[in-house]
C-alpha positions as CSV (number, residue, x, y, z in Angstrom):
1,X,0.0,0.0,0.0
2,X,1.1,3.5,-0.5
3,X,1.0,6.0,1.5
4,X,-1.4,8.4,1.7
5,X,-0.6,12.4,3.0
6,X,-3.1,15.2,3.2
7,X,-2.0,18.7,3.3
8,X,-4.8,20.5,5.4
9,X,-5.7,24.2,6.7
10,X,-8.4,25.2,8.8
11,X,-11.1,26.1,7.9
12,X,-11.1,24.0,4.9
13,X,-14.2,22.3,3.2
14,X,-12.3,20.9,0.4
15,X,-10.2,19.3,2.9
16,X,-13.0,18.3,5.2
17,X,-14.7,16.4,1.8
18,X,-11.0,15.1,0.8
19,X,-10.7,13.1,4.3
20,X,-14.2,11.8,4.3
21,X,-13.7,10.2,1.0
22,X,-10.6,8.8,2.0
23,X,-12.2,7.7,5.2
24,X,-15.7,5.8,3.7
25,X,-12.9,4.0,1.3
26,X,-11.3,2.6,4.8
27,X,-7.7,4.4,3.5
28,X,-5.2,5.5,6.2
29,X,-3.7,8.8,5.6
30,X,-1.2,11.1,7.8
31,X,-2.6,14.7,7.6
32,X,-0.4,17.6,7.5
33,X,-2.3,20.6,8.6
34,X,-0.6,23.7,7.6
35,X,-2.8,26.1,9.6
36,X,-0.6,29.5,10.7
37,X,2.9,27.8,9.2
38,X,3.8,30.0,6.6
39,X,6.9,28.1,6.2
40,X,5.3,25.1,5.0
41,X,3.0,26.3,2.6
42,X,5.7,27.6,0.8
43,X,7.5,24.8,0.7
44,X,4.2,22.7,-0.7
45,X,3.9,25.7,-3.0
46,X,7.3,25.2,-4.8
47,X,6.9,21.3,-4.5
48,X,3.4,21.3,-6.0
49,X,2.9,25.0,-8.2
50,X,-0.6,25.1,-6.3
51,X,-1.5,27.4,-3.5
52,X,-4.8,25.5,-2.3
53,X,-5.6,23.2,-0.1
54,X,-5.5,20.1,0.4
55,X,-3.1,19.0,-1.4
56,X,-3.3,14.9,-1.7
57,X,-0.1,12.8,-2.4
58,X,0.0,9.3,-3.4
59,X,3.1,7.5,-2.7
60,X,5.1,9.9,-4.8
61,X,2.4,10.8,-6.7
62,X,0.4,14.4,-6.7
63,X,-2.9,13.6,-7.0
64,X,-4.0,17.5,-6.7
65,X,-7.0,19.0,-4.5
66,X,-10.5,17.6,-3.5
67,X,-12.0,17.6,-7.2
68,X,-8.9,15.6,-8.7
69,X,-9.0,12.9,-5.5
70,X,-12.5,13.0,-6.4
71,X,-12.3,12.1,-10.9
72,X,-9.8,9.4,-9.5
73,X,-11.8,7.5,-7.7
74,X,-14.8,7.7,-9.9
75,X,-13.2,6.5,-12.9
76,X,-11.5,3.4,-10.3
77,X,-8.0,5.0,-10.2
78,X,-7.4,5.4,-7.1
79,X,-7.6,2.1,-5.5
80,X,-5.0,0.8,-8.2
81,X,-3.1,3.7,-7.1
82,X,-2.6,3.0,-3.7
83,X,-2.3,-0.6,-4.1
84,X,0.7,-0.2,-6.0
C-alpha cells in the first residue's frame, strides 16, 4: 500500500470532503495541517505549483486537491493507485 498524505488548513471544506472520501474508502492517511505555518506552505507551493488546499499525495504521486481525488476514484484509479 502507499502511503497516503493530506495537506490541510483550517477552515477547509475541500479538505473536510477530501478526508471523508478517504475515510468511507477505509484508507489511512497522515494529515499535514498547515494552519498558521507560513513556512510550510511555501514549501508545498514550490513542490506542487498550487496554492490551495489540500493538497493529496500518493506514494510519490500528486494527486492535486478535492476535485482531482474525487475524478480518480470515480473513474476506479485510485484504489489501483494505492495498491501499488
Amino acid at each position: 500500500m502507499q502511503p497516503i498524505v493530506v495537506y490541510t488548513a483550517r477552515p477547509c471544506g475541500y479538505c473536510s470532503h477530501a478526508k471523508s472520501l478517504l475515510n468511507r474508502l477505509n484508507l489511512t492517511f497522515k494529515e499535514i495541517d498547515l494552519t498558521g505555518d507560513y513556512e510550510a506552505r511555501q514549501e508545498l507551493m514550490q513542490k506542487t505549483g498550487q496554492r490551495t488546499v489540500p493538497q493529496i499525495f500518493v506514494g510519490d504521486v500528486h494527486v492535486g486537491g478535492f476535485t482531482d481525488l474525487r475524478a480518480l476514484h470515480s473513474k476506479g484509479e485510485l484504489l489501483p493507485l494505492v495498491e501499488r
